[in-house]
C-alpha positions as CSV (number, residue, x, y, z in Angstrom):
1,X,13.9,-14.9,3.0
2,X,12.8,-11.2,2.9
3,X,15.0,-10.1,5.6
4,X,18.2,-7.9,6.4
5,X,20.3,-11.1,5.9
6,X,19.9,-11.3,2.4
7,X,19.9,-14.9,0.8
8,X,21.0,-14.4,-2.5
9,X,24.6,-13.1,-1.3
10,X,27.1,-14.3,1.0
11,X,25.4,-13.7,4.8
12,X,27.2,-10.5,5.6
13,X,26.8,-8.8,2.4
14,X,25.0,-5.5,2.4
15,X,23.8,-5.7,6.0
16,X,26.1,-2.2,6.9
17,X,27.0,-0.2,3.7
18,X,30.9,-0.1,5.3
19,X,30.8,-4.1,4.4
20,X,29.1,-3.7,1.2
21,X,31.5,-5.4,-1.9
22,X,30.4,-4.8,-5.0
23,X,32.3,-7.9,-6.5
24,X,29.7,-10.0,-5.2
25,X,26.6,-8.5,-7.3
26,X,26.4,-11.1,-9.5
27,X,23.8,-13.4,-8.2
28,X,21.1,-15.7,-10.3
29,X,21.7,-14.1,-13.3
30,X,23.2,-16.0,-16.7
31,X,26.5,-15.4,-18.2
32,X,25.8,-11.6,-19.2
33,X,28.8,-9.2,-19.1
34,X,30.4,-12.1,-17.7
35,X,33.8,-12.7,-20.6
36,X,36.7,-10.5,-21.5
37,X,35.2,-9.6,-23.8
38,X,31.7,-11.3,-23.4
39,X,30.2,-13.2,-26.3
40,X,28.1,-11.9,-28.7
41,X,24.9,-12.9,-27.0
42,X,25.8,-11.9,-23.8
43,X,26.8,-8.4,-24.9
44,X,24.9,-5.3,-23.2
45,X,24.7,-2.9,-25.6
46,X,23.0,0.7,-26.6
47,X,20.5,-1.6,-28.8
48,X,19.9,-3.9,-25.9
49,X,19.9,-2.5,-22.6
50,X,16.3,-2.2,-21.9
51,X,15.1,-5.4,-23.4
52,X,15.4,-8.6,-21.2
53,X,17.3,-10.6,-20.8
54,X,20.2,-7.5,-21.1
55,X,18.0,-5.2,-19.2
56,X,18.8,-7.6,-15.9
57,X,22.1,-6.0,-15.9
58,X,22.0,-2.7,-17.3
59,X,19.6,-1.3,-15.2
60,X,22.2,-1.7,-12.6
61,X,25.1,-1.0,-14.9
62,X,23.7,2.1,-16.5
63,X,26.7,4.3,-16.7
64,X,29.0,1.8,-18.3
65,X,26.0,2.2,-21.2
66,X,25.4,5.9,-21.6
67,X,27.0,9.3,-20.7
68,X,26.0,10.1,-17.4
69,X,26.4,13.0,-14.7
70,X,27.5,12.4,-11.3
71,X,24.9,13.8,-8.2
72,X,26.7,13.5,-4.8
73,X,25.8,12.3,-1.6
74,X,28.4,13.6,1.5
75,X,29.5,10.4,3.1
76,X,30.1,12.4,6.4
77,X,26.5,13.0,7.2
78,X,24.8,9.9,6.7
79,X,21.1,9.2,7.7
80,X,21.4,6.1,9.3
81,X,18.4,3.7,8.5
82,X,17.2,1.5,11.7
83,X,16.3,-2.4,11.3
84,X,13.9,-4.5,12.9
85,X,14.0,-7.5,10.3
86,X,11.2,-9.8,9.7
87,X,10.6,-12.3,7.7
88,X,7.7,-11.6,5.4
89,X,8.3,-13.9,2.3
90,X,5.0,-16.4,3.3
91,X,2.5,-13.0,3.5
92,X,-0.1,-13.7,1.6
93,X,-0.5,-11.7,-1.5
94,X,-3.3,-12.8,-3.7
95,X,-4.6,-16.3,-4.4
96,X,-1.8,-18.8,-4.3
97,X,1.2,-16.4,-4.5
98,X,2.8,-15.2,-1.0
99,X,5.2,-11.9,-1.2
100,X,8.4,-14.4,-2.6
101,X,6.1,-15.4,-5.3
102,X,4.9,-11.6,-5.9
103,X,9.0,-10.5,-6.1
104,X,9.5,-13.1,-8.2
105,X,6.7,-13.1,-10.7
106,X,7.2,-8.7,-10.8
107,X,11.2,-9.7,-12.2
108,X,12.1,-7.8,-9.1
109,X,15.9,-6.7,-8.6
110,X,15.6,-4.9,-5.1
111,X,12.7,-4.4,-2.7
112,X,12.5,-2.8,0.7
113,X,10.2,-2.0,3.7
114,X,10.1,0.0,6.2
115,X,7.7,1.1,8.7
116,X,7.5,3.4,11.3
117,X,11.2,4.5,10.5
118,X,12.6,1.1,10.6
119,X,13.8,-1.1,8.1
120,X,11.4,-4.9,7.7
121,X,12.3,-6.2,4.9
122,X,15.4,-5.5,2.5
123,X,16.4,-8.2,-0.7
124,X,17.8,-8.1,-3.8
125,X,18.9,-10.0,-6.8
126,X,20.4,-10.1,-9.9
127,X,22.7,-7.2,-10.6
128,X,21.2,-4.9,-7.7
129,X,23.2,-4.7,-4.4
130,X,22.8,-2.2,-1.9
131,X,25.4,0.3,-3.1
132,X,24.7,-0.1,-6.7
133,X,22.7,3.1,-8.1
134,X,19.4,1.2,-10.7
135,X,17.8,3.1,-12.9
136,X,14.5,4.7,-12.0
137,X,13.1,5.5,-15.1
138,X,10.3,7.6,-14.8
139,X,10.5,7.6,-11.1
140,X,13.0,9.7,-11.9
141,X,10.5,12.4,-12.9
142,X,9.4,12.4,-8.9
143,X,12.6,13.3,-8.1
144,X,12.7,16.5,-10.1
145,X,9.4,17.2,-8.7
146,X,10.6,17.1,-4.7
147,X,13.6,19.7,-6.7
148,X,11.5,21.9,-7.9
149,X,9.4,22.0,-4.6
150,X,13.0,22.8,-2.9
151,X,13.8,25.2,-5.7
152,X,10.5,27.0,-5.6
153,X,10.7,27.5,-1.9
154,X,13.6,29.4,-1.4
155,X,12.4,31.7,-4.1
156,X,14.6,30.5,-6.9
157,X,11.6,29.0,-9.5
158,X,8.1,30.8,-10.3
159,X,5.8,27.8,-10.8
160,X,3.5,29.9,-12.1
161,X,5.5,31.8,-14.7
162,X,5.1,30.5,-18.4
163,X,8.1,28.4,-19.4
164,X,9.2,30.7,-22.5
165,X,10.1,33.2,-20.1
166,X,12.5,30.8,-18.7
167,X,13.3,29.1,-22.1
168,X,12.1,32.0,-24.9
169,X,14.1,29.3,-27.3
170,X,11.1,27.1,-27.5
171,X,8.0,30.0,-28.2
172,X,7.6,28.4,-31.3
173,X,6.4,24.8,-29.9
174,X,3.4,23.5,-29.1
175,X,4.5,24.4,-25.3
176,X,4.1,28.0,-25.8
177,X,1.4,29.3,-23.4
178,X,2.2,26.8,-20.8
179,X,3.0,27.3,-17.5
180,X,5.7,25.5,-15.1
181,X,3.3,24.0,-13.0
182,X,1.1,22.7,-16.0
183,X,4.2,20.7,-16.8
184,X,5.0,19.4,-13.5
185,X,1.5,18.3,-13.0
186,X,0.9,16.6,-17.0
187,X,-1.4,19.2,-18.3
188,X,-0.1,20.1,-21.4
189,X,-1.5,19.9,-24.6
190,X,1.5,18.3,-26.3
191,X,0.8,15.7,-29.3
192,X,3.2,13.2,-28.2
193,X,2.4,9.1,-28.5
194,X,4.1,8.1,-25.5
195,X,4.2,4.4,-27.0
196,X,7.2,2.9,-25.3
197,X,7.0,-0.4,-27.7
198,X,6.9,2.1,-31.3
199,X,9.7,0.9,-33.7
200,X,9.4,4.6,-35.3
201,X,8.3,8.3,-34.6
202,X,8.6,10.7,-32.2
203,X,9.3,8.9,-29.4
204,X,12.3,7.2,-30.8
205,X,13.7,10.6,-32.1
206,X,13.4,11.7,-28.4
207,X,15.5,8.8,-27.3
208,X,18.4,9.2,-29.6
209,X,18.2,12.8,-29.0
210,X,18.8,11.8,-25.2
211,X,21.5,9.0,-25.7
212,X,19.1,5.8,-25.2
213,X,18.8,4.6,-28.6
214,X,21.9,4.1,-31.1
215,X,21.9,6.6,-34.4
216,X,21.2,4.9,-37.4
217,X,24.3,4.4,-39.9
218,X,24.7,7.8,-41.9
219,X,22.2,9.5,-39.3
220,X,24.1,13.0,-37.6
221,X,23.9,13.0,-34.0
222,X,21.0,15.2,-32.0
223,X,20.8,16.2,-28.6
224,X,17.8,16.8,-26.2
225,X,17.8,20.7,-26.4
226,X,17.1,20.8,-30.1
227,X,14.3,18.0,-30.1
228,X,12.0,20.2,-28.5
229,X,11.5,22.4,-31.2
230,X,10.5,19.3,-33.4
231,X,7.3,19.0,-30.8
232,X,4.6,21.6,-32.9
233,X,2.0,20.7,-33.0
234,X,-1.2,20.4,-29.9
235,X,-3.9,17.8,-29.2
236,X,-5.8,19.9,-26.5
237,X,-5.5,22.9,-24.0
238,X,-2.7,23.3,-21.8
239,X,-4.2,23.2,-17.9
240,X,-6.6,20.4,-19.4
241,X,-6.9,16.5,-18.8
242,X,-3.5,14.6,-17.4
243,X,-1.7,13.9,-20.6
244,X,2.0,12.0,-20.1
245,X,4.1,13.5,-21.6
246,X,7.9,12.6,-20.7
247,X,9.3,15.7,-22.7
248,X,7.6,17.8,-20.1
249,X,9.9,16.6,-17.6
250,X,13.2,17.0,-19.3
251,X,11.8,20.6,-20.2
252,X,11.3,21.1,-17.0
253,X,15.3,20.1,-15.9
254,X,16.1,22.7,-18.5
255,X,13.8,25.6,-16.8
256,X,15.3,24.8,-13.3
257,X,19.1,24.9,-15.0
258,X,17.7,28.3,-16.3
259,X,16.0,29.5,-13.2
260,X,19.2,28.7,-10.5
261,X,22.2,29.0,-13.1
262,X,23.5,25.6,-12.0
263,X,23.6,22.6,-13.8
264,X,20.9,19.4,-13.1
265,X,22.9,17.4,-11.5
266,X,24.6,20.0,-8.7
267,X,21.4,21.0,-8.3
268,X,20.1,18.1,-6.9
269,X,23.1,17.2,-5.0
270,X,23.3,20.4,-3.1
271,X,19.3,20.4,-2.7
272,X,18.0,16.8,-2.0
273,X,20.6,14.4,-2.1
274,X,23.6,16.1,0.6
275,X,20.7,17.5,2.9
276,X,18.8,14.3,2.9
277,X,21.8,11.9,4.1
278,X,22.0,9.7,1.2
279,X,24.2,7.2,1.8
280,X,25.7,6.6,-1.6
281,X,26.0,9.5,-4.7
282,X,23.2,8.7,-7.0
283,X,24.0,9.5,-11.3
284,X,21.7,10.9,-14.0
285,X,22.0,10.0,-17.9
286,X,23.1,13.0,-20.1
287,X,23.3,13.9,-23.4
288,X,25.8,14.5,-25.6
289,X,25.7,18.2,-24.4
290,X,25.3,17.4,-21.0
291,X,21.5,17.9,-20.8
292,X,20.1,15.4,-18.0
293,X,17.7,13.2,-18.9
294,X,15.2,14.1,-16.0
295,X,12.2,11.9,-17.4
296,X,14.0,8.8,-17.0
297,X,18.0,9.0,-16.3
298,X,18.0,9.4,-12.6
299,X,20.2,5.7,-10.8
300,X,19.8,5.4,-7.3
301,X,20.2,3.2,-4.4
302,X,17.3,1.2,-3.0
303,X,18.0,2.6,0.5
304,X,18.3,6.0,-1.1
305,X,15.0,6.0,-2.6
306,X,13.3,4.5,0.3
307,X,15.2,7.5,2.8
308,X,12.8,9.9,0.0
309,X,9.8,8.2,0.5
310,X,11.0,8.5,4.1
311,X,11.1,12.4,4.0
312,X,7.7,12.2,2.2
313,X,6.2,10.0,5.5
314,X,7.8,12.5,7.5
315,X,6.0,15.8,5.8
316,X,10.0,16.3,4.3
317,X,11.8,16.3,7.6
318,X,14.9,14.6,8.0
319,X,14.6,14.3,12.2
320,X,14.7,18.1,13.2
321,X,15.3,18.9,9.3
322,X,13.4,20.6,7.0
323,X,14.6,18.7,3.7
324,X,11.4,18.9,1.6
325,X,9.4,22.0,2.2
326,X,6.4,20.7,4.1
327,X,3.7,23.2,2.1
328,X,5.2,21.1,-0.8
329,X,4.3,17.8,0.7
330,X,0.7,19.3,1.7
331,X,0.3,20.4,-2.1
332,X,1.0,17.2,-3.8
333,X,-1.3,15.4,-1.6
334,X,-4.2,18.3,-1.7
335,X,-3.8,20.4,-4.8
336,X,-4.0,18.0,-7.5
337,X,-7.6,17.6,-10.1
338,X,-9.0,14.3,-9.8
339,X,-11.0,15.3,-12.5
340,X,-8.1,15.6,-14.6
341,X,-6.9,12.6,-13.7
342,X,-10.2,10.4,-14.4
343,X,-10.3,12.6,-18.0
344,X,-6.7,11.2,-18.6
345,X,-3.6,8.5,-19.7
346,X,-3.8,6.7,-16.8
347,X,-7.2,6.6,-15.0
348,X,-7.5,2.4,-16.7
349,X,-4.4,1.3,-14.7
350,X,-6.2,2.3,-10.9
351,X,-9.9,1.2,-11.8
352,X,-12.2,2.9,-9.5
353,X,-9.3,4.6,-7.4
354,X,-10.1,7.9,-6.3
355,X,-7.0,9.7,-8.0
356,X,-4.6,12.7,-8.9
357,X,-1.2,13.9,-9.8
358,X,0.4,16.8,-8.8
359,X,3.9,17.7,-9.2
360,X,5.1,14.7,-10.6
361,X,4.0,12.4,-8.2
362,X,0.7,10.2,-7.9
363,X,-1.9,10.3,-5.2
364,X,-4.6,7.9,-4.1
365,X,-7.0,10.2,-2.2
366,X,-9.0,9.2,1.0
367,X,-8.8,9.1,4.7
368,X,-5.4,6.8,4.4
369,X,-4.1,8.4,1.3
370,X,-1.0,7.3,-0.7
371,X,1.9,8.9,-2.5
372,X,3.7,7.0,-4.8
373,X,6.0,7.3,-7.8
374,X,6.1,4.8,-11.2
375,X,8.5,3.9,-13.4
376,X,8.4,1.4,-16.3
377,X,9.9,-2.1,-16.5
378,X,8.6,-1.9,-12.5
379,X,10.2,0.9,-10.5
380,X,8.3,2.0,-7.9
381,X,8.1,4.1,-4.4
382,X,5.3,4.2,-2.4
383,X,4.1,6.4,0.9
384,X,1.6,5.6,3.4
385,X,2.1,8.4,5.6
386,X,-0.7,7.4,8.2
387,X,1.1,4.3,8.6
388,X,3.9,5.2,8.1
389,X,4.9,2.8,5.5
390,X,7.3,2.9,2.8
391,X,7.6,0.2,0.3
392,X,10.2,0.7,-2.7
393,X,11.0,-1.7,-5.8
394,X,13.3,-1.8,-8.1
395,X,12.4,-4.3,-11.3
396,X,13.8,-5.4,-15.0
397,X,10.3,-6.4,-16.0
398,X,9.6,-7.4,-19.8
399,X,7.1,-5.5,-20.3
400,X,7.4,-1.8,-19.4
401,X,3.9,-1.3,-18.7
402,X,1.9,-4.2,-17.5
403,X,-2.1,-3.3,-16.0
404,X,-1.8,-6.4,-14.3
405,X,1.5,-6.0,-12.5
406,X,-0.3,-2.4,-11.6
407,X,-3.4,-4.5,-9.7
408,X,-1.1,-7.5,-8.0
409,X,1.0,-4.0,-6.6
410,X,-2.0,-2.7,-5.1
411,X,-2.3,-6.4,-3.7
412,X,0.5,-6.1,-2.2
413,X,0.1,-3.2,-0.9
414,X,-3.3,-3.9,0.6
415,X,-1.1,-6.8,2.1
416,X,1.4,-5.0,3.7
417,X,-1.4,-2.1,5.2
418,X,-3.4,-5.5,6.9
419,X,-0.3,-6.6,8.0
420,X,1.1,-3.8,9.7
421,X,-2.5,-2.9,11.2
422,X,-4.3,-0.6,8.6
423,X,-5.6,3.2,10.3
């Protein structure tokens, strides 16, 4: 039953955070982590986490994996979610699945909904409970952008200054001539396969330069800092097509450490996560010299994702609050190339959607536009702000991009608009 009584735990569990008890997160799962120590097979390790059927687990478990970074909430100011449960586990989805089939068949770990500032809908399974931080992955990335927006605001970041004069270390790479804003928005002309399946190359240099992948034997240790002078060479102008490129991001985490003097993780403690009212402190993977993986790293709560697509639906207010600067809401949903976008990486997985990204975030353009965040293996926030509708989802899919998962998540969507009344 999608409701606030969620089925998989005992009936009180989670309802209020005050009664949440973590000792109970083990739900459906198999004997994973389960041992002292666990068997062989059930081990989560470094080599395993983000394959299934490990990944069920880690993805709520990240920090017992890799070095992480704590980010703060204060558990004095609270923003206090309302509920109006309903039960929509029989909505129709698509032919023959209703939204139970959908979580199920999208290896979903926590989902919620909420419309008109009221929470309909709130589940979750496997490891995920609703004070456990999950991985984001790349909506991770989204969550620097809303930063940067705070940062830029009160005067502390130049968007539009090049990023060697905030890191001169890197006027050697194939960044050099780029601007901030080209990497918040994906146009750079980086050569970078972003193949998250390769076995070799620069993508798995990235991720044992971050922490994610184990060092081979005999291989010296790196750290995120240093890889990006190993990115040289171009494939095509900066300010061109939208070109994903996860580097970007964690370059980006380093210009803002550059640009306020304070580390990644304080920064978006003291900017988002306190002033927001999170209800639970949120963590971000680091390297081995403390750089933050901002691409990927960030672990949140469900509610606490959903109370940022809340201050998105609100045009960043938090009641009487300014949280998110509202001229940064109005430029992610007007300023971003469509052009771009149809020219780039992604334009296949939304066919004929009228599209754009700006500032780490995606837009579907029209007269009920949506704002929405992705992540691989099935993370995912999305805004209706019309409506008033935020749906977020929090997955340990297989594969970690699926086109077809993309389409039956518009189908929900489309689902959840005709059922709430579509504007």
């Amino acid at each position: 039953m999608l409701h606030l009584l969620v089925s998989l735990v005992p009936l009180w569990l989670c309802l209020w955070p005050d009664y949440c008890n973590e000792e109970f997160e083990y739900q459906t799962m198999s004997n994973l982590m389960r041992e002292f120590p666990p068997a062989g097979e059930d081990q989560v390790t470094l080599a395993n986490w983000r394959n299934a059927p490990f990944s069920s687990w880690a993805f709520s478990h990240v920090r017992e994996i890799i070095q992480t970074a704590d980010i703060p909430n204060n558990p004095e100011d609270i923003w206090r979610l309302q509920s109006d449960p309903s039960d929509l586990a029989g909505l129709p989805v698509d032919s023959g699945l209703n939204l139970n089939g959908y979580l199920d068949a999208t290896y979903t770990d926590a989902f919620m909904v909420i419309h008109q500032g009221r929470v309909i809908a709130e589940e979750y399974r496997n490891a995920a409970g609703a004070r456990i931080p999950h991985i984001l992955m790349s909506v991770s990335k989204s969550m620097l952008g809303a930063l940067s927006g705070i940062l830029a605001d009160k005067g502390i970041l130049d968007t539009a200054a090049q990023v060697t004069d905030y890191v001169p270390e890197i006027a050697g790479t194939a960044w050099k001539g780029a601007t901030v804003q080209n990497l918040l928005d994906m146009r750079t002309g980086i050569r970078f396969d972003e193949d998250y399946e390769a076995i070799s190359g620069a993508i798995i240099e990235y991720r044992k330069s971050t922490g994610w992948n184990p060092l081979e034997p005999g291989e010296d240790a790196s750290d995120l800092r240093s890889f990006f002078n190993e990115i040289s060479d171009t494939d095509g102008p900066h300010q061109g097509r939208f070109h994903y490129v996860s580097p970007n991001t964690d370059l980006m985490a380093w210009i803002i450490e550059r640009a306020a003097g304070t580390r990644y993780a304080d920064l978006m403690s003291t900017h988002l996560w306190r002033p927001m009212g999170a209800e639970t402190s949120a963590y971000i993977t680091v390297d081995r010299l403390g750089a933050p993986r901002a691409a990927g790293g960030m672990c949140v709560t469900l509610r606490d994702l959903a109370r940022v697509g809340l201050l998105v639906a609100n045009r960043g207010k938090r009641g009487s609050d300014q949280v998110l600067p509202e001229a940064w809401v109005d430029d992610v949903m007007n300023n971003g190339d469509p052009q771009a976008w149809a020219e780039g990486d992604f334009a296949a997985y939304f066919p004929g959607r009228n599209m754009h990204y700006r500032n780490k975030w995606y837009v579907e353009r029209g007269d009920n536009p949506m704002v929405f965040c992705i992540g691989i293996h099935g993370q995912n926030l999305y805004v209706l702000p019309e409506q008033q509708l935020v749906v977020a989802k929090m997955s340990s899919r297989p594969a970690p991009l699926d086109p077809e998962v993309s389409l039956l998540n518009l189908k929900m969507l489309s689902a959840l608009k005709q059922h709430f009344g579509e504007k």
